[in-house]
C-alpha atoms as one frame of an Amber mdcrd trajectory, in Angstrom:
protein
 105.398 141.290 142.555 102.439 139.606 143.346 101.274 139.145 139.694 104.400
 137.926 138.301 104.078 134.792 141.452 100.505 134.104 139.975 101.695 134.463
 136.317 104.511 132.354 136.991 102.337 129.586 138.762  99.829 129.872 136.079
 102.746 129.116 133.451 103.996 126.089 135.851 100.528 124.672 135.339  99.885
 125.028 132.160 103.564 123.445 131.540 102.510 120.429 134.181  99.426 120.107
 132.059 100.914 119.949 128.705 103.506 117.722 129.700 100.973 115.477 131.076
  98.623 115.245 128.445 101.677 113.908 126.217 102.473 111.279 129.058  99.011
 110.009 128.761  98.448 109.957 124.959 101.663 108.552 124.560  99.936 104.694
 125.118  96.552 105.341 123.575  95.643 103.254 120.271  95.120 105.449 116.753
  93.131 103.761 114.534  92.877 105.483 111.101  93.084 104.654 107.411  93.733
 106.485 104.203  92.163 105.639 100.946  93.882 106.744  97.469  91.921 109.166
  94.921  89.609 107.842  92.866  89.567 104.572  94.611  85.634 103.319  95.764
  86.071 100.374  98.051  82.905 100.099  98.208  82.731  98.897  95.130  84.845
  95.867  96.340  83.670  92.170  97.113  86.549  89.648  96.224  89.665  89.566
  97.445  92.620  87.335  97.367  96.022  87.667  98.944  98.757  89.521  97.338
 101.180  87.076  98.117 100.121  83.932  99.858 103.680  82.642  99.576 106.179
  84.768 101.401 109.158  84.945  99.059 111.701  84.385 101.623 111.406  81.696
 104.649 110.134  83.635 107.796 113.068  84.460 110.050 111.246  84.917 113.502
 114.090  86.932 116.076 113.568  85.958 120.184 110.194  87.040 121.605 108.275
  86.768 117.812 105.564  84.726 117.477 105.212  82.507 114.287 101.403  82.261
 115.261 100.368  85.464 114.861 100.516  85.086 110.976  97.974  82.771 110.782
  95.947  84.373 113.344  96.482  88.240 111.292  95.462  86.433 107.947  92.372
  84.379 109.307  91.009  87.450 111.282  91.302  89.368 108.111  89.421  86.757
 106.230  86.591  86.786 109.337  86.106  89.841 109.348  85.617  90.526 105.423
  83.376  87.446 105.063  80.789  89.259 107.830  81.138  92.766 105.342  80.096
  90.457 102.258  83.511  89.988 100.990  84.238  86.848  98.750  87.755  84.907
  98.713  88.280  83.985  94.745  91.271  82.547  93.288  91.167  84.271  89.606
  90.030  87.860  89.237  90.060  89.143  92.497  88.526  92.982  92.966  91.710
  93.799  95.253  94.366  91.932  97.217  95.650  92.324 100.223  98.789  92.131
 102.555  99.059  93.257 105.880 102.414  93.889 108.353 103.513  94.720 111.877
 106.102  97.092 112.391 108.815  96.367 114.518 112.063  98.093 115.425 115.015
  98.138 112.683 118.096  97.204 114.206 120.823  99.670 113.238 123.014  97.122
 111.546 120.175  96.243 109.286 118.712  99.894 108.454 120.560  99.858 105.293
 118.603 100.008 101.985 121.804  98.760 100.072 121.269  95.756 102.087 118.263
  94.779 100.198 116.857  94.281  96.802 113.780  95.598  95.252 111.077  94.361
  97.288 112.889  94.059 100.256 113.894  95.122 103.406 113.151  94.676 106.917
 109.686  93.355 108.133 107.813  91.057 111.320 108.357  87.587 110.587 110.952
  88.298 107.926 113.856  89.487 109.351 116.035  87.992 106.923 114.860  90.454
 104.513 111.193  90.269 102.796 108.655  92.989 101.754 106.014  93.611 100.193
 106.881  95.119  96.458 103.551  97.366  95.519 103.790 100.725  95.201 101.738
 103.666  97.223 101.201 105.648  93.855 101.339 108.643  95.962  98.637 108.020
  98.601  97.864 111.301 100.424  99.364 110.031 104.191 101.489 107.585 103.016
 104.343 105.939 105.688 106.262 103.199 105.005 106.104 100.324 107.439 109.535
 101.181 109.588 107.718 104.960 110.173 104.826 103.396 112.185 105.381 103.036
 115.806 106.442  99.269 116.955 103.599  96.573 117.143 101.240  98.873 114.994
  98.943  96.560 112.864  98.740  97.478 109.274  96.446  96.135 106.594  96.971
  96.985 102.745  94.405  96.661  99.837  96.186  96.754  96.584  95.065  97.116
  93.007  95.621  93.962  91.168  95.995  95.820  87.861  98.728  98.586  88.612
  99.888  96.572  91.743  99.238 100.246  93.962  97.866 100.666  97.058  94.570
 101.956  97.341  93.721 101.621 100.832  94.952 101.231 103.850  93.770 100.686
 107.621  96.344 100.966 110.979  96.116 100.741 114.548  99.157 102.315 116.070
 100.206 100.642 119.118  98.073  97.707 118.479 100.395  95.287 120.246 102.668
  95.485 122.735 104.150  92.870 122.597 103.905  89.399 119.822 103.109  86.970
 121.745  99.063  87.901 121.499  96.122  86.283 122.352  93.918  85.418 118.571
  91.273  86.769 120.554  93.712  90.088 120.654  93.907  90.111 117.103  90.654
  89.173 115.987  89.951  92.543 118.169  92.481  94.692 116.384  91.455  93.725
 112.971  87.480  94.317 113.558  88.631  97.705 114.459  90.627  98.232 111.285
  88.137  97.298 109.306  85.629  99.336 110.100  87.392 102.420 108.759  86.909
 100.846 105.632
């Protein structure tokens, strides 16, 4: 009898622990990246953006910040100019995009509701999205499969218009309304998975 109380209050433990430990990661930052086959960005040093012009008018619901766009792109730039990276207007070595997942409302979760390069996206709720390709990428999610306010940052192939790289920190914000200093932080740490 005795023996089954300690096995039992061994298993209780172990159960409290385990339980726990998912409490606790639950709310700590994952910063990782995945880089396609055959792809050496090291080899990389000009850049441009893959679509400097959003193709439909930003759409910002309550509680977004228009901001943070500016402050995403500009950290980006920041932080490649310090790793030797070059802004060019013709003939860039890869281009980039970068996106926040937030929450799909139900009512808008439909892919018949968009066309090809669309669908639901931070600052766009009206319907934009990027419309390169993963080609496959060993890890691949799409945006809506990240957790809400996780930071994601895309380098593309400007030839084939594929991703070759990309860098995420889950849980990056919790909210939109973010310091720059915030962001600047959260795209340093990015990019140096890369």
């Amino acid at each position: 009898m005795r023996i089954y109380r300690l096995l039992n209050t061994a298993a209780t433990i172990v159960c409290v622990l385990l339980l726990s430990a998912c409490v606790v990661t639950s709310g700590i930052k994952n910063t990782s990246a995945i880089v396609a086959p055959g792809a050496n960005t090291k080899l990389y040093r000009t850049y441009n953006w893959y679509q400097p012009a959003p193709a439909a008018p930003a759409a910002y619901d309550k509680g977004y910040k228009a901001d943070l766009h500016e402050d995403v792109t500009q950290a980006i730039e920041a932080e490649l100019q310090k790793k030797g990276y070059r802004k060019v207007n013709d003939n860039p070595d890869v281009l980039l995009a970068y996106d926040i997942s937030v929450p799909v409302p139900l009512e808008k979760d439909n892919p018949e509701n968009f066309a090809t390069g669309f669908g639901y996206s931070y600052g766009y709720m009206s319907g934009y999205r990027y419309d390169y390709t993963d080609a496959g990428l060993p890890g691949y999610r799409a945006v809506d499969l990240f957790k809400s306010g996780t930071l994601i940052i895309d380098m593309i192939s400007p030839s084939t218009k594929q991703l070759v790289w990309r860098g995420w920190t889950e849980g990056a914000f919790n909210n939109f309304s973010v310091s720059s200093g915030k962001v600047q932080e959260e795209v340093s740490e990015i990019l140096t998975k890369l």
